[in-house]
mmCIF file as gemmi writes it, N, C-alpha and C atoms, coordinates in Angstrom:
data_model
loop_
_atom_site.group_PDB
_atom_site.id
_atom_site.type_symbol
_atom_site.label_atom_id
_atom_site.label_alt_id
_atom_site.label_comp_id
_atom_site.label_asym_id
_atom_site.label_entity_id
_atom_site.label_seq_id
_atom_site.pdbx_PDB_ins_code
_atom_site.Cartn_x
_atom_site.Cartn_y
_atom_site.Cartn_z
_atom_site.occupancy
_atom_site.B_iso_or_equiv
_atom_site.pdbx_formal_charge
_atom_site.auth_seq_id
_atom_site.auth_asym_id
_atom_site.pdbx_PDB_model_num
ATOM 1 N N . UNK Axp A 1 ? 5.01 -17.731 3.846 1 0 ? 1 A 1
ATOM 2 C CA . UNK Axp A 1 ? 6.171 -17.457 3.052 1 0 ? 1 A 1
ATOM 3 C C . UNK Axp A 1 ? 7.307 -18.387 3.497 1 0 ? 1 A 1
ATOM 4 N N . UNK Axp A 2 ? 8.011 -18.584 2.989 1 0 ? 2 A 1
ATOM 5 C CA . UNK Axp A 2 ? 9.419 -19.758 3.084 1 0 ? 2 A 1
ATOM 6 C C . UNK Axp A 2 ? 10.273 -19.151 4.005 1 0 ? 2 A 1
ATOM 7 N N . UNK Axp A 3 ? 10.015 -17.751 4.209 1 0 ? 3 A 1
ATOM 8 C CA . UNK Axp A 3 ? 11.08 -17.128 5.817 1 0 ? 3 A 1
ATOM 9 C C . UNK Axp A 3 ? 10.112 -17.265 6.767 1 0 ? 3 A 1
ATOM 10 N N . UNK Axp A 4 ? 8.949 -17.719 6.944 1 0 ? 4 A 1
ATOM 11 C CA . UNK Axp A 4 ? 8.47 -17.524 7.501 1 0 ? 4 A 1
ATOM 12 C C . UNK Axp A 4 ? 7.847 -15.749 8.147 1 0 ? 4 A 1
ATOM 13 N N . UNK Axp A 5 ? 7.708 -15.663 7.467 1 0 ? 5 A 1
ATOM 14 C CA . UNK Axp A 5 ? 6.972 -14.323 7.588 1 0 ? 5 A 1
ATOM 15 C C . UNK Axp A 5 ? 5.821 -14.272 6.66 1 0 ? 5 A 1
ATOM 16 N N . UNK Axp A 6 ? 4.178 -13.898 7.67 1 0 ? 6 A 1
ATOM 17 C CA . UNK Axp A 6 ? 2.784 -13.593 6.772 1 0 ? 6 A 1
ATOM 18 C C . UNK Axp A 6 ? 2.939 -12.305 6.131 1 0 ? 6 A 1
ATOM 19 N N . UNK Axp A 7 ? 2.347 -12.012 4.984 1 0 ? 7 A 1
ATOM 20 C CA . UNK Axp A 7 ? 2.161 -10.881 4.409 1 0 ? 7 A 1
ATOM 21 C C . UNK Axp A 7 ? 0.187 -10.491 3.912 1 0 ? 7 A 1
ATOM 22 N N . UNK Axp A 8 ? 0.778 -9.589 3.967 1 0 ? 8 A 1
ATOM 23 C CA . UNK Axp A 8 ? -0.828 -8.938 2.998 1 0 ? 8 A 1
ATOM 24 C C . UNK Axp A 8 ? -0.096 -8.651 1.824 1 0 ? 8 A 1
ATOM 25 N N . UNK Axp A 9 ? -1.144 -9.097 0.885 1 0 ? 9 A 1
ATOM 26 C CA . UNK Axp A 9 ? -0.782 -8.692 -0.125 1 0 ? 9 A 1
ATOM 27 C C . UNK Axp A 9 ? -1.974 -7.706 -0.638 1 0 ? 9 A 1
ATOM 28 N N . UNK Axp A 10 ? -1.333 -6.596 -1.16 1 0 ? 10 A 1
ATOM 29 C CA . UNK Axp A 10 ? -2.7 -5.759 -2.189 1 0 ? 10 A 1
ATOM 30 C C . UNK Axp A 10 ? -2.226 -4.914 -3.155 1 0 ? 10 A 1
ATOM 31 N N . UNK Axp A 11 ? -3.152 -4.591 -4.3 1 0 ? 11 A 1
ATOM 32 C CA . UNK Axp A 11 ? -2.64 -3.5 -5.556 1 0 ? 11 A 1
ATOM 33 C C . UNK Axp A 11 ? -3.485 -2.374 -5.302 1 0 ? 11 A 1
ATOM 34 N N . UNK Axp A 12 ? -2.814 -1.769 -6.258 1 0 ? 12 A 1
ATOM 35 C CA . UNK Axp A 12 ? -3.048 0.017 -6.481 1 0 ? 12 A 1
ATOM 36 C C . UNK Axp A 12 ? -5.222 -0.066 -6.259 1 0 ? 12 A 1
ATOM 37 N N . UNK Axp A 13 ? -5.743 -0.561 -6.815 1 0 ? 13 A 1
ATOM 38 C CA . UNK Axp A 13 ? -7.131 -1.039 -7.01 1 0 ? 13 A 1
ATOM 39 C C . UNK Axp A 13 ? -7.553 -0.731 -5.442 1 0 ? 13 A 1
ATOM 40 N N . UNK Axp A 14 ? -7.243 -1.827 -4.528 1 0 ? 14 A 1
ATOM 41 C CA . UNK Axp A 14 ? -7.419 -2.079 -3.25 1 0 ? 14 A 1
ATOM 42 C C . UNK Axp A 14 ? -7.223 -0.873 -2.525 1 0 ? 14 A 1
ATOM 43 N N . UNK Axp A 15 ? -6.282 -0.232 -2.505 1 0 ? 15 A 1
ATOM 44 C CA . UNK Axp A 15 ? -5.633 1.24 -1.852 1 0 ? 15 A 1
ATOM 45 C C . UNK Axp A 15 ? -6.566 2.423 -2.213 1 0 ? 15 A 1
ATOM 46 N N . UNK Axp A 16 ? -6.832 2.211 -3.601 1 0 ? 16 A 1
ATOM 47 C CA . UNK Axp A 16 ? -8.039 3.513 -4.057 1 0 ? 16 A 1
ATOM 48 C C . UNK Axp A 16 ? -9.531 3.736 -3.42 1 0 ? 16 A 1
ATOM 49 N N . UNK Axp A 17 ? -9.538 1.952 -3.198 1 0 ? 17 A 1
ATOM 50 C CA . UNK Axp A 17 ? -11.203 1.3 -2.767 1 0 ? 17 A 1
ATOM 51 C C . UNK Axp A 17 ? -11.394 2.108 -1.49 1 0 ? 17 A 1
ATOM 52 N N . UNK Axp A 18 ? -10.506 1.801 -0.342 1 0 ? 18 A 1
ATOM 53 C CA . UNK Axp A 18 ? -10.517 1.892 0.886 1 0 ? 18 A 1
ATOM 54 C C . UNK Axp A 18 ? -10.139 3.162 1.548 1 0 ? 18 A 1
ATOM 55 N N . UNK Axp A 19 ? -9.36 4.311 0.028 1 0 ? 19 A 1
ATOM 56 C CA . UNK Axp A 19 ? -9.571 5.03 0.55 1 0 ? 19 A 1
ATOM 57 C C . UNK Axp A 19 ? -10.765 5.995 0.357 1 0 ? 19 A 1
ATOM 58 N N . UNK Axp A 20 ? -11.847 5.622 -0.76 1 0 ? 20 A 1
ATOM 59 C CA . UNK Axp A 20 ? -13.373 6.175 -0.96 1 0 ? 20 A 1
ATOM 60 C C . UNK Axp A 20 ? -13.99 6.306 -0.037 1 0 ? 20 A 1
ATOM 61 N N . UNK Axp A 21 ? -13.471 5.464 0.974 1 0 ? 21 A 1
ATOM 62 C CA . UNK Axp A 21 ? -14.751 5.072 2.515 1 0 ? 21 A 1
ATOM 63 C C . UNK Axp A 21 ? -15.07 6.202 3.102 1 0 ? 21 A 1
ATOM 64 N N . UNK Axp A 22 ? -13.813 6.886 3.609 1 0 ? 22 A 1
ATOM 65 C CA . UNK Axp A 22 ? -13.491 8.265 4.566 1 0 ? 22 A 1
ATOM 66 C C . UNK Axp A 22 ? -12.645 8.905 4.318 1 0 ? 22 A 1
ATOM 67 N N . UNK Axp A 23 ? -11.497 8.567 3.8 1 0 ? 23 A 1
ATOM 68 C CA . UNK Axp A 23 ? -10.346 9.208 3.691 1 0 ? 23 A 1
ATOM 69 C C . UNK Axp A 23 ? -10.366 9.812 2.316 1 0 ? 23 A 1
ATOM 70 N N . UNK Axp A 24 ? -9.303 11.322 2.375 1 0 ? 24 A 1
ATOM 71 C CA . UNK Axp A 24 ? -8.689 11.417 0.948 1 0 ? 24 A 1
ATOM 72 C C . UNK Axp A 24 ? -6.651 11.193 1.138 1 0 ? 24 A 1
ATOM 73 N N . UNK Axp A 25 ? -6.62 10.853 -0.162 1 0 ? 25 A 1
ATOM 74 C CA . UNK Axp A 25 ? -5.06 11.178 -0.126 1 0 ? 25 A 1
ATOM 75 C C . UNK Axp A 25 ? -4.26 12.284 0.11 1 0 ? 25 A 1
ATOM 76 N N . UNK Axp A 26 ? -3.173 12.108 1.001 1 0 ? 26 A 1
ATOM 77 C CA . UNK Axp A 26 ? -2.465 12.96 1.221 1 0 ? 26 A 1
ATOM 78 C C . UNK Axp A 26 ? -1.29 13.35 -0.292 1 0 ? 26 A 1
ATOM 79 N N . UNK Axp A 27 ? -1.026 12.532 -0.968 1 0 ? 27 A 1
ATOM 80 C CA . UNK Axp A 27 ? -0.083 12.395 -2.012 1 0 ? 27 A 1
ATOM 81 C C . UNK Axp A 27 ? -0.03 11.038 -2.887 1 0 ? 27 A 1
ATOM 82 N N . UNK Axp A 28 ? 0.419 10.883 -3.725 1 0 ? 28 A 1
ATOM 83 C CA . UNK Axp A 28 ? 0.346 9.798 -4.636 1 0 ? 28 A 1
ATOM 84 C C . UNK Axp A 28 ? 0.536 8.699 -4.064 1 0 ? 28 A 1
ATOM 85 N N . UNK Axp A 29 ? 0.153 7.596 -4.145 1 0 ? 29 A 1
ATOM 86 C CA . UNK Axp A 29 ? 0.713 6.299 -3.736 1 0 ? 29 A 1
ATOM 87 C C . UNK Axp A 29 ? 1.899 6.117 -4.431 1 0 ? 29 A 1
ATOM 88 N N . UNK Axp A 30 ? 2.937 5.314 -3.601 1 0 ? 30 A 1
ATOM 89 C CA . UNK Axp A 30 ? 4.308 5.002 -4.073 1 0 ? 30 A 1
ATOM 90 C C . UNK Axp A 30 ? 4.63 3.811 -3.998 1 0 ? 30 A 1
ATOM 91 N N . UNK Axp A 31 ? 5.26 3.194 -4.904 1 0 ? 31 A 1
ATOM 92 C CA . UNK Axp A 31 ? 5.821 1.546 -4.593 1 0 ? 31 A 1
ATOM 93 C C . UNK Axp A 31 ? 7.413 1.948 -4.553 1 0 ? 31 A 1
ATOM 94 N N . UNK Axp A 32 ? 8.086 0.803 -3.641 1 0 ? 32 A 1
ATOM 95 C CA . UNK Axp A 32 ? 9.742 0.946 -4.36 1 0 ? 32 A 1
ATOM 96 C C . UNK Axp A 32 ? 10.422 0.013 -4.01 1 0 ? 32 A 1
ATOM 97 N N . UNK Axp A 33 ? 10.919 -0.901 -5.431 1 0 ? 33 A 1
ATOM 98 C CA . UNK Axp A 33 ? 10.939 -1.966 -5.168 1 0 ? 33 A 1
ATOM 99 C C . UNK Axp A 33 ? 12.428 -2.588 -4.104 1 0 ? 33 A 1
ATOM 100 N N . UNK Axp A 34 ? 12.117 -2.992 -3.659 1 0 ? 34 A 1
ATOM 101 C CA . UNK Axp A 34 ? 13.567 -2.817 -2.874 1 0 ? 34 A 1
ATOM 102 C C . UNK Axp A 34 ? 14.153 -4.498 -2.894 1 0 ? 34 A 1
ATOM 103 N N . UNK Axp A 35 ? 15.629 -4.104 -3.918 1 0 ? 35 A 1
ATOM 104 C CA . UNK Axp A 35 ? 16.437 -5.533 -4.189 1 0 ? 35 A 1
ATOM 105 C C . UNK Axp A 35 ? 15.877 -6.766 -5.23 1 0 ? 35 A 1
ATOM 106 N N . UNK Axp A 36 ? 14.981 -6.417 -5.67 1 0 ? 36 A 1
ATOM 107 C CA . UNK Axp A 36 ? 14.072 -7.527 -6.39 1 0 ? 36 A 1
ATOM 108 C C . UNK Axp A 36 ? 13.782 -8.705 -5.454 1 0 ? 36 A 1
ATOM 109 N N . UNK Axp A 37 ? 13.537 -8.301 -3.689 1 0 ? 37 A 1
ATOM 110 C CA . UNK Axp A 37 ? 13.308 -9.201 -2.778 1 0 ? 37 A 1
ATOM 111 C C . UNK Axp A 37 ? 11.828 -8.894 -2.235 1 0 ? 37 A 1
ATOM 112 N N . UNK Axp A 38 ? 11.252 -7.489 -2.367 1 0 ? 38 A 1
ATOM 113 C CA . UNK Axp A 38 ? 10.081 -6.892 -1.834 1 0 ? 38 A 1
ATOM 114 C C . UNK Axp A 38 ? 9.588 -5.777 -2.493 1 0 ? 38 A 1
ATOM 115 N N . UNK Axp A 39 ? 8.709 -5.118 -2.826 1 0 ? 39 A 1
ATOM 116 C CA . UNK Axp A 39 ? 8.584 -3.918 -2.767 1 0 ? 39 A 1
ATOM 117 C C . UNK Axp A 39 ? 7.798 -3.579 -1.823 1 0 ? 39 A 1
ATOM 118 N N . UNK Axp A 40 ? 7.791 -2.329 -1.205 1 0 ? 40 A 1
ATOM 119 C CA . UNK Axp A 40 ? 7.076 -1.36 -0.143 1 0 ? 40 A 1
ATOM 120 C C . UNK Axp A 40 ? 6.374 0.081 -0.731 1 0 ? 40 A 1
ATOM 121 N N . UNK Axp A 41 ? 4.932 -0.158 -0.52 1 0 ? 41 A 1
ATOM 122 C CA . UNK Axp A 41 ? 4.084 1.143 -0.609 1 0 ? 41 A 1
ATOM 123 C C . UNK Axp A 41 ? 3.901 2.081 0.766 1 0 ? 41 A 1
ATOM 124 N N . UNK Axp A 42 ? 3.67 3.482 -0.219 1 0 ? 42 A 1
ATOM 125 C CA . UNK Axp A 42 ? 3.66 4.492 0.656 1 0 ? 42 A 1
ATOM 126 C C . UNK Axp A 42 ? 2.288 4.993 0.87 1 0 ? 42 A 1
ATOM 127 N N . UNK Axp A 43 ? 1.406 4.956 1.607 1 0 ? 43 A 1
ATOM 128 C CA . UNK Axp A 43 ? -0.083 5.227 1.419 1 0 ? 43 A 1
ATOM 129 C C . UNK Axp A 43 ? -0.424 6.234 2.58 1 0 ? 43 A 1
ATOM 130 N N . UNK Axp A 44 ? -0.45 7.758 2.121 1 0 ? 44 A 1
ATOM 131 C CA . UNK Axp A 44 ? -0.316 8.722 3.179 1 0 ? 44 A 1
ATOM 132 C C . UNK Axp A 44 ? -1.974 9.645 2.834 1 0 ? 44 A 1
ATOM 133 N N . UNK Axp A 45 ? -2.635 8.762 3.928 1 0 ? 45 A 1
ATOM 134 C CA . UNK Axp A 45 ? -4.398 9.701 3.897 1 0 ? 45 A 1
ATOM 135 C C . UNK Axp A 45 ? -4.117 10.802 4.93 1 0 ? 45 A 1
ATOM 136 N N . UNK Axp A 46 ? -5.638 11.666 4.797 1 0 ? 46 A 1
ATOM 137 C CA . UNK Axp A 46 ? -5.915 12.024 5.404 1 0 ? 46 A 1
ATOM 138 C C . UNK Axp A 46 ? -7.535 12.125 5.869 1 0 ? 46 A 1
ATOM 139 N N . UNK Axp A 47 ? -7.46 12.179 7.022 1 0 ? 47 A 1
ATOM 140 C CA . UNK Axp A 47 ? -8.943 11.656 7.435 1 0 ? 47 A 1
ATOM 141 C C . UNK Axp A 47 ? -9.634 13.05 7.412 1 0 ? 47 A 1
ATOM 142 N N . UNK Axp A 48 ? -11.301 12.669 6.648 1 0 ? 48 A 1
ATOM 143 C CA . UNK Axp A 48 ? -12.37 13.668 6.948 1 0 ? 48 A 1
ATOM 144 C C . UNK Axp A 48 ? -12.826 14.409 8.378 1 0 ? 48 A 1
């Protein structure tokens, strides 16, 4: 990135995948976009 900072990037798709493995959700996934500079997800499992 141009600040120098790495990111992961992933969508709603990716979050659903990984949590099939073991986990279920604790609550909805959340995005929020913050400043039109980032947005941040909320991804709250819970393990089997």
């Amino acid at each position: 990135m141009p600040d120098g900072t790495e990111r992961f990037i992933v969508d709603e798709q990716i979050l659903k995948d990984a949590t099939k493995v073991s986990t279920a959700l604790s609550e909805p996934i959340k995005t929020t976009n913050v400043e039109n500079l980032r947005c941040m997800t909320t991804w709250v499992l819970v393990r089997d």
